[in-house]
C-alpha positions in Angstrom: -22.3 -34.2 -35.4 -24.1 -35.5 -38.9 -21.5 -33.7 -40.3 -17.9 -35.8 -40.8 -16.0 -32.9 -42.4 -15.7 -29.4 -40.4 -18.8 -26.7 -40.7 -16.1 -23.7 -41.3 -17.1 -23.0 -45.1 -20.7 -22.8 -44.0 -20.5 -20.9 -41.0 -18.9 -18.5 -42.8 -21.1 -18.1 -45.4 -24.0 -17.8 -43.0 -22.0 -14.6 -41.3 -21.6 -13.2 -44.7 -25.1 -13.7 -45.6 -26.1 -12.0 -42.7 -24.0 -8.9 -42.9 -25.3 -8.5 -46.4 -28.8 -8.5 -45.9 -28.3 -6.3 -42.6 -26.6 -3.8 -44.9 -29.1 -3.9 -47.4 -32.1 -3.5 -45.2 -30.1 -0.8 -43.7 -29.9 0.9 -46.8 -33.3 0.6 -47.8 -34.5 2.1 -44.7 -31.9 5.1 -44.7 -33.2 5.5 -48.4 -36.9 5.3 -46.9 -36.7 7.8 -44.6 -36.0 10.7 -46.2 -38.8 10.0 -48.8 -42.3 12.3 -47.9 -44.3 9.7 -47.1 -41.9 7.6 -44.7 -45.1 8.1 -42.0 -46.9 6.0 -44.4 -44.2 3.9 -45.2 -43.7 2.8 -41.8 -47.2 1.8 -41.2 -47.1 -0.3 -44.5 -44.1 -1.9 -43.4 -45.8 -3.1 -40.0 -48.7 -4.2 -41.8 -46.2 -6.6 -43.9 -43.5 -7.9 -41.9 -45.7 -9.4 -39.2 -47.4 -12.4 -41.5 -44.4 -12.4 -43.7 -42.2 -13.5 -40.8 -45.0 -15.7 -40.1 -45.1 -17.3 -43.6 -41.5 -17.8 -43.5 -41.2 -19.8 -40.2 -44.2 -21.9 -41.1 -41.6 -25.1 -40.7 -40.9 -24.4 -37.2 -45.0 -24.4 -36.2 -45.6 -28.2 -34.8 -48.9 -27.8 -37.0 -49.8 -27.4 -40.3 -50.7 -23.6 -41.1 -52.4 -23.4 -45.1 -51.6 -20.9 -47.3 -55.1 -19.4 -47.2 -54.7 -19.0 -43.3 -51.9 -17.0 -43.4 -52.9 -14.8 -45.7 -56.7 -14.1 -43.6 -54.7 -13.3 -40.8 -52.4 -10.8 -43.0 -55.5 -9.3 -43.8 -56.9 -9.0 -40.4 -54.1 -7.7 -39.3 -53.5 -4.7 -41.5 -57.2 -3.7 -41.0 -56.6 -4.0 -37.2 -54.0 -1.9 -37.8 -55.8 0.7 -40.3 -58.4 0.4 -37.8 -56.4 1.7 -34.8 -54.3 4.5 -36.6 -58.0 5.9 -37.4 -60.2 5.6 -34.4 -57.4 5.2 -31.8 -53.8 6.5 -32.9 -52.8 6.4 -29.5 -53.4 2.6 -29.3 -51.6 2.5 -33.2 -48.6 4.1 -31.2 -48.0 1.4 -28.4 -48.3 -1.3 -30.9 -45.4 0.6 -33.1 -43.3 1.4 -30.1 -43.9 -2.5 -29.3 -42.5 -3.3 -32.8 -39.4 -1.3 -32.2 -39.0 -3.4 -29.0 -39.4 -6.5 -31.1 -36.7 -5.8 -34.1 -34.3 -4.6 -31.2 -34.8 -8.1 -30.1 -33.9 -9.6 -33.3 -30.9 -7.6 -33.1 -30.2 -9.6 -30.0 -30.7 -12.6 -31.7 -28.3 -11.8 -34.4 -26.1 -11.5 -32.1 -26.5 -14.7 -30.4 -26.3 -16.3 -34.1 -22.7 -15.1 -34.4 -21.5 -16.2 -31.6 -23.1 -19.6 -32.2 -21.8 -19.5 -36.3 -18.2 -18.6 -34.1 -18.5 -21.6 -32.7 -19.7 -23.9 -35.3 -16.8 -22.5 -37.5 -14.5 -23.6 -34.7 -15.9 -27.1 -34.8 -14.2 -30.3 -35.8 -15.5 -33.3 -36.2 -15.2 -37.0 -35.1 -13.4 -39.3 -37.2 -14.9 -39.9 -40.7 -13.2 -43.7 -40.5 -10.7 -46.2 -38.6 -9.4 -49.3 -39.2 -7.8 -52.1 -37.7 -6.7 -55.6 -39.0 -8.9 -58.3 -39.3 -7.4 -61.6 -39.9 -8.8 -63.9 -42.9 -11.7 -66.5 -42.0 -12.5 -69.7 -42.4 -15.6 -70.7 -44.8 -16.9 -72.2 -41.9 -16.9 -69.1 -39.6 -20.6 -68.1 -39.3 -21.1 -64.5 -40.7 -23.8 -61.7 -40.1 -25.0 -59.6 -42.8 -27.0 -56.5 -42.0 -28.2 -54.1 -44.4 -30.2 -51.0 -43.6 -31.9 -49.8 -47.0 -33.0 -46.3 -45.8 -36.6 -45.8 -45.9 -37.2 -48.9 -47.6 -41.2 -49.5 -47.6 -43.0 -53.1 -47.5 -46.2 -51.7 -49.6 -44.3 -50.4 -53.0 -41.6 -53.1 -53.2 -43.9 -56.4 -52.3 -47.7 -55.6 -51.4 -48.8 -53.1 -54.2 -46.0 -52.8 -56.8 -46.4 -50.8 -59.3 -46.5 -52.2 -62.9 -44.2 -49.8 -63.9 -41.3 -51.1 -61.2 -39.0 -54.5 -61.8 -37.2 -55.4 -58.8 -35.7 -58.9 -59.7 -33.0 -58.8 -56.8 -35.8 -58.0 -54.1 -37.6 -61.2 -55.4 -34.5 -62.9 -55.8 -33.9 -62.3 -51.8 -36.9 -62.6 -51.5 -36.9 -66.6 -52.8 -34.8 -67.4 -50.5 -35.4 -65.8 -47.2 -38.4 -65.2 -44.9 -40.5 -62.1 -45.0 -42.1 -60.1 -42.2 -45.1 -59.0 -43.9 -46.6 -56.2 -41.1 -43.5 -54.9 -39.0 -44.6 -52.3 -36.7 -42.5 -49.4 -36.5 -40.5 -48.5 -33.8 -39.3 -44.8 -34.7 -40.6 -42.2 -37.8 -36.7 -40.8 -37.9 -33.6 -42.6 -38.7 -32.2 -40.9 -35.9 -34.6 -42.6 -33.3 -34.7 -45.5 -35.0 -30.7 -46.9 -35.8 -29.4 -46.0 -31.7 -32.8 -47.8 -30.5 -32.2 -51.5 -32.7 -28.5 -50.9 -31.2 -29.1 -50.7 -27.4 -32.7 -52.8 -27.8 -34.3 -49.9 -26.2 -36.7 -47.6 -27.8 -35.2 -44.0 -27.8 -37.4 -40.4 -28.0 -35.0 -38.2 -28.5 -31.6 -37.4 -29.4 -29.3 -34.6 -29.1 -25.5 -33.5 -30.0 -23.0 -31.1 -28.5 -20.9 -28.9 -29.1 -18.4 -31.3 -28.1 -19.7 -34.0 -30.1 -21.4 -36.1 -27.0 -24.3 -37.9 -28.2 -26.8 -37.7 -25.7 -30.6 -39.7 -25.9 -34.2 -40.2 -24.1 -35.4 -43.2 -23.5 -39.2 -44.1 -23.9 -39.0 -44.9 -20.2 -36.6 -42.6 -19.1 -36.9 -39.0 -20.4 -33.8 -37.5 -18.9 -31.3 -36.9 -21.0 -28.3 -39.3 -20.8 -25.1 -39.9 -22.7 -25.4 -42.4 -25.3 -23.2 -45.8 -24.1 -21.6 -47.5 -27.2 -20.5 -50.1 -25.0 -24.2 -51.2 -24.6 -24.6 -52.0 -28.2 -24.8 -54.8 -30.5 -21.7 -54.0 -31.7 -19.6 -53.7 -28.5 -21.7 -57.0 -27.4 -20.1 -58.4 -30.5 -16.5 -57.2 -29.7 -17.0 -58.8 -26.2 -17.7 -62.1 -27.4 -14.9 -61.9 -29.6 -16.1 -61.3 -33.1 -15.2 -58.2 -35.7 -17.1 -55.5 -37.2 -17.4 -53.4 -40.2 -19.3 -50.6 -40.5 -20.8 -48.2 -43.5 -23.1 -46.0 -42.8 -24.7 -42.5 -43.5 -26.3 -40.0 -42.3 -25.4 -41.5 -38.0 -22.4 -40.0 -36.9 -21.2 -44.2 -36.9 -17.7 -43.6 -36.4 -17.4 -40.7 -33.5 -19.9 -43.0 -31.6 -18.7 -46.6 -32.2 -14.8 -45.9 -32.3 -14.3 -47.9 -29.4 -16.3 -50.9 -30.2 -16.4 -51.5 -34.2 -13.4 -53.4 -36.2 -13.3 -50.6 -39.0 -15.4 -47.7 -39.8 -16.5 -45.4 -42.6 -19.4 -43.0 -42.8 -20.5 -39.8 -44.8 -23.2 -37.6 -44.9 -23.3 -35.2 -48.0 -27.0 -34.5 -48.3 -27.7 -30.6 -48.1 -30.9 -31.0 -46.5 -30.0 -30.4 -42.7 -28.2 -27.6 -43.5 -30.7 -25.9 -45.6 -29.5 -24.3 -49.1 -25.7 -24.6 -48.4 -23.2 -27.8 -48.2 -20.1 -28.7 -47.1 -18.7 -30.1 -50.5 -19.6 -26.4 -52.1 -17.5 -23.0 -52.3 -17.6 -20.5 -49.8 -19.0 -18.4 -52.7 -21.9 -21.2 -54.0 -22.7 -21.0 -50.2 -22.9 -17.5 -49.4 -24.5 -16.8 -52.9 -27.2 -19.6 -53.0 -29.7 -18.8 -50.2 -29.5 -15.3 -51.2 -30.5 -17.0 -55.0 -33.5 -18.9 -52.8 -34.7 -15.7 -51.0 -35.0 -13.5 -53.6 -36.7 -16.3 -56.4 -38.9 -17.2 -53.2 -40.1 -13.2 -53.4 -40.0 -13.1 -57.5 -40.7 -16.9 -58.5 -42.0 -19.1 -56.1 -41.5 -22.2 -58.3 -38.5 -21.6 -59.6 -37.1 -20.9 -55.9 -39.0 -24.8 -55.4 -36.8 -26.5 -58.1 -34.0 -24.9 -57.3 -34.1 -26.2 -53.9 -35.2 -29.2 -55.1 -32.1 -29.3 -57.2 -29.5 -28.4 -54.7 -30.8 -31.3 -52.0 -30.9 -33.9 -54.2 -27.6 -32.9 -55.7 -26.4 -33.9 -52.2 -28.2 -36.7 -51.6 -26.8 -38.1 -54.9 -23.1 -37.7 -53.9 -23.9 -39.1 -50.5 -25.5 -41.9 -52.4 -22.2 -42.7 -54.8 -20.2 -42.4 -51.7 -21.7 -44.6 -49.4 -22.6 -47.2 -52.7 -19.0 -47.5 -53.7 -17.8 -48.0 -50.1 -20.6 -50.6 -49.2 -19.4 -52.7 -52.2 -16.0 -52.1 -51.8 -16.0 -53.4 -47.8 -18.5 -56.2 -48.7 -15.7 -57.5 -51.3 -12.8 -57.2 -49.0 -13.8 -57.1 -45.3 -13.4 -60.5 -43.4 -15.5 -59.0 -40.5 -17.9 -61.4 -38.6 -20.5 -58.6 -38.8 -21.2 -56.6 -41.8 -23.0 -53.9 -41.3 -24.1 -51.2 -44.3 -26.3 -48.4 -43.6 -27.5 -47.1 -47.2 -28.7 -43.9 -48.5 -31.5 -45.1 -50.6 -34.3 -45.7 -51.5 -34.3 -42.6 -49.3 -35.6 -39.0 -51.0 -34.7 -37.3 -52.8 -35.1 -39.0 -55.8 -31.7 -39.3 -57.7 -32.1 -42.0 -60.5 -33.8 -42.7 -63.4 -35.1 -46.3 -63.8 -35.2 -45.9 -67.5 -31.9 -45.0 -68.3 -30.1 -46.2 -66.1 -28.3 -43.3 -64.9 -28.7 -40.7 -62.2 -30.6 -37.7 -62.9 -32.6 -35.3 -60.8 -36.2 -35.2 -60.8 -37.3 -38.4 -60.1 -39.6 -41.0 -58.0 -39.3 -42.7 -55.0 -40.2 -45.4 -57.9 -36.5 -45.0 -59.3 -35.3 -44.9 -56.1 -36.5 -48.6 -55.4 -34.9 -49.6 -58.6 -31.8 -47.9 -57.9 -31.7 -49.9 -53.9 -32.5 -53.5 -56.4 -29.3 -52.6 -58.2 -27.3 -52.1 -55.7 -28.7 -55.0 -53.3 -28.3 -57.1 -56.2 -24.3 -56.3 -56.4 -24.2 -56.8 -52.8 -25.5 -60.0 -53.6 -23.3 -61.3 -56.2 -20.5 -60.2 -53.9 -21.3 -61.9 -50.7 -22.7 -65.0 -52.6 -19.7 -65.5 -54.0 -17.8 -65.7 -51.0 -16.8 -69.2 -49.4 -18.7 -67.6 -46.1 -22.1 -67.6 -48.1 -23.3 -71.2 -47.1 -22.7 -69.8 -43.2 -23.8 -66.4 -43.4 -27.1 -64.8 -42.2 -28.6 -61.8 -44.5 -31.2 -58.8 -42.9 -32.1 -56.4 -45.3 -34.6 -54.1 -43.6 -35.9 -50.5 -44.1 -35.1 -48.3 -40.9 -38.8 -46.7 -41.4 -41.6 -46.9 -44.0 -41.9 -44.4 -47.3 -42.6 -41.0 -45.2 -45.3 -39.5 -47.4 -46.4 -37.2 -45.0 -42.8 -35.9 -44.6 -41.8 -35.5 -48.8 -45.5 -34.3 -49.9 -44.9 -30.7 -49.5 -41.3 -30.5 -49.5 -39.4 -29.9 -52.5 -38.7 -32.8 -55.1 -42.1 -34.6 -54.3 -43.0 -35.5 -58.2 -46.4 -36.2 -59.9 -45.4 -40.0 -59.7 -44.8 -39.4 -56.3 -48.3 -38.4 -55.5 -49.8 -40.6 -58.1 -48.1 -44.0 -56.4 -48.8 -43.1 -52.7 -52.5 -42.0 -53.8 -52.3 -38.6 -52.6 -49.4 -39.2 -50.1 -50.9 -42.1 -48.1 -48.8 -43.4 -45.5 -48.4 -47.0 -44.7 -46.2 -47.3 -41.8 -44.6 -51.0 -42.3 -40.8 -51.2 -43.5 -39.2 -54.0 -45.5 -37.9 -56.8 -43.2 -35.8 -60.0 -44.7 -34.2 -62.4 -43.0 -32.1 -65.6 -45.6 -30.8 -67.7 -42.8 -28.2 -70.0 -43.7 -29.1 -72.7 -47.0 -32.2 -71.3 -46.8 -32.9 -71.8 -50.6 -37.0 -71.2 -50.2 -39.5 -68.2 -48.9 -41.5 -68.6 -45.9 -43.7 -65.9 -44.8 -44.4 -64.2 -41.4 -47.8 -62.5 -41.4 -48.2 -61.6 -37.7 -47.4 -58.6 -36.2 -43.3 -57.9 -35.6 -41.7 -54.5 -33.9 -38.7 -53.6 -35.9 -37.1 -54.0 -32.6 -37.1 -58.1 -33.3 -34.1 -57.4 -35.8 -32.2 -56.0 -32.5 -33.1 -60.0 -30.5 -32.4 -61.7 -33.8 -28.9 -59.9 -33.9 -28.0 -60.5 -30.1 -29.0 -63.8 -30.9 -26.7 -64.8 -33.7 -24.1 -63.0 -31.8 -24.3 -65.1 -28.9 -24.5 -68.1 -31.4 -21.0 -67.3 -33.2 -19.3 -67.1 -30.3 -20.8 -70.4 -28.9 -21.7 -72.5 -31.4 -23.5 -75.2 -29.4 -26.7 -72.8 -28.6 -27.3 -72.8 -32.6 -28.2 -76.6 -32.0 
């Protein structure tokens, strides 16, 4: 469902990807067995696969497993092995008999791949966008302005900036609003994070089917239940009679909030829930690729690292053009009551470089914060000079903090990277701003705030628009 253009291409290229490496391994064993040794063989092979599958599924273990581990329980396990074929071959027997039972079982599972690749390949998504009329405003008309800067941390852009960083349009904001200076953090994924400051209730968990339902656990409710757009901000602000435009990424925004937003547009190109494949690539880039990423992963570990690197942030950067060009676009044109953009940056991976000025792989979450002070800064001189400006309320917020933890051993982390978060420290507070109306000086709030206050301050102002007397 983060996907607003069908899965066919990849789903495809999956099937193809499996086929070949079935054929091959097929081959290679056929080859194997009529070789002398193939008793041998066969032993060496089940000293192997065991910690290589291992080493290759270290993502899916809920715990960090070092390098160093999995290669002392390789070890240990091929002298178990050598161990057994010599003083009990018997024993050495089961356990091979065991492994035949095993690989039948990943036969079974490619099985159950296909038919769920079938399926995905059969998939179609929501709407991408939708958009109905929204009649011009009066200056007067009190507006709402609510930016979500993706990952956008409190420490790098106000507490401990680094010298190396300018970020005039933050402290331009920044002059004229009020600053939460320790928000508390309501979610670690976007996912969590953007349905929970929606329905004012803090959500575990979140799921999508087949048939593009949206379904969520609550903190206090863990059954699953289907997500009700009509219990959000935005329906609440359809209700009281007020319009809303929406960009946004990565959140399925327009599926989910078709009934209740104004007009919609959201896009998600970023190649990193997908693994080495994408949507906006060739059926042949896609089949080809991970095969590229397996065998450099065998031959040349690094290289298989930067080429990863590479392909993800060559998503994010078209998801990050995308989403910019629409966010200004609808800021310039839209006469909603509620504007509401949800922005790919400063977001990993890095896809700008402060210096020049241009996008280029292979940078910082550094030149990621420069590239989100641009483009808040052309949001800016948009909206500021709109008649609307004197009446219009401005939140610029990070969803979640920097996630350090999360980018440190993935590919695309970079030396400034490590260098700026001092070894990939995590400081959990996201940016919160609030300019209120003529507010033309900073105030500060240094006590504790849940992100969740940005879901109240909304409803508020909602309430207020539609009645002005409880703004008095």
């Amino acid at each position: 469902m983060r996907s607003p253009v069908p899965l066919t291409v990849i789903s495809l290229a999956h099937l193809t990807d499996m086929v070949l490496v079935a054929l091959l391994f097929a081959g290679l064993i056929a080859i194997l067995r009529q070789l002398p040794g193939w008793t041998k063989i066969r032993w060496a092979l089940m000293a192997l696969l065991p910690p290589l599958l291992l080493a290759r599924n270290l993502d899916v273990i809920p715990f960090e497993v070092p390098p160093a581990v999995v290669l002392a329980l390789g070890l240990l396990w091929a002298a178990l092995l050598l161990l057994l074929i010599w003083k009990t071959p018997r024993s050495a027997l089961r356990i091979s008999n065991a492994g035949s039972s095993i690989l039948a079982g990943f036969a079974i599972f490619g099985l159950v791949m296909t038919w769920q690749l079938g399926r995905a390949a059969s998939w179609r998504p929501g709407p991408q966008s939708f958009s109905s009329p929204i009649p011009v405003a009066a200056a007067s008309k009190p507006r709402l302005v609510w930016i979500i800067l993706d990952e956008l941390a409190y420490q790098p852009v106000f507490e401990a900036r680094d010298p190396s960083l300018e970020l005039p349009n933050f402290d331009r904001l920044r002059s004229e609003s009020t600053l939460y200076t320790d928000m508390t953090p309501i979610a670690y994924r976007t996912t969590r994070v953007v349905p929970s400051l929606q329905l004012g209730r803090v959500i575990t968990d979140v799921a999508y089917t087949a048939s593009n339902r949206y379904l969520v656990q609550f903190e206090e409710h863990p059954d699953w239940q289907p997500f009700d757009a009509n219990a959000t901000l935005f329906a609440s602000a359809k209700q009281h009679g007020l319009t809303t435009s929406v960009v946004g990424w990565y959140i399925a925004y327009c599926p989910v909030f078709v009934g209740v937003a104004t007009d919609c547009y959201w896009s998600n190109a970023d190649a990193q829930d997908r693994g080495p494949t994408s949507t906006s690539a060739s059926y042949t880039a896609n089949v080809w690729f991970p095969l590229r990423i397996l065998a450099e992963q065998i031959v040349s570990p690094s290289r298989a690292w930067a080429d990863d690197a590479a392909w993800n942030a060559e998503g994010h950067e078209e998801a990050v053009k995308d989403l910019s060009q629409h966010a200004l676009q609808t800021a310039a044109t839209s006469q909603a009551d509620i504007l509401y953009l949800h922005l790919p940056v400063p977001h990993p991976p890095a896809v700008w470089d402060r210096r020049t000025g241009k996008f280029a792989l292979g940078g910082s979450y550094l030149d990621s914060l420069d590239y989100s002070d641009r483009l808040l800064g052309q949001i800016l001189d948009v909206l500021q000079a709109q008649p609307r400006w004197a009446n219009t309320t401005l939140i610029v917020q990070g969803d979640h903090s920097w996630r350090t933890q999360m980018w440190q051993p993935l590919p695309g982390w970079s030396a400034e990277d490590e260098r700026v978060s001092h070894g990939g420290h995590f400081d959990p507070r996201p940016v919160l701003m609030i300019h209120t109306p003529g507010q033309q000086a900073p105030k500060t709030v240094n006590a504790p705030t849940s992100v969740m206050y940005v879901h109240y301050t909304v409803a508020q102002k909602i309430l207020e628009f539609s009645n002005p007397a409880l703004s008095k």
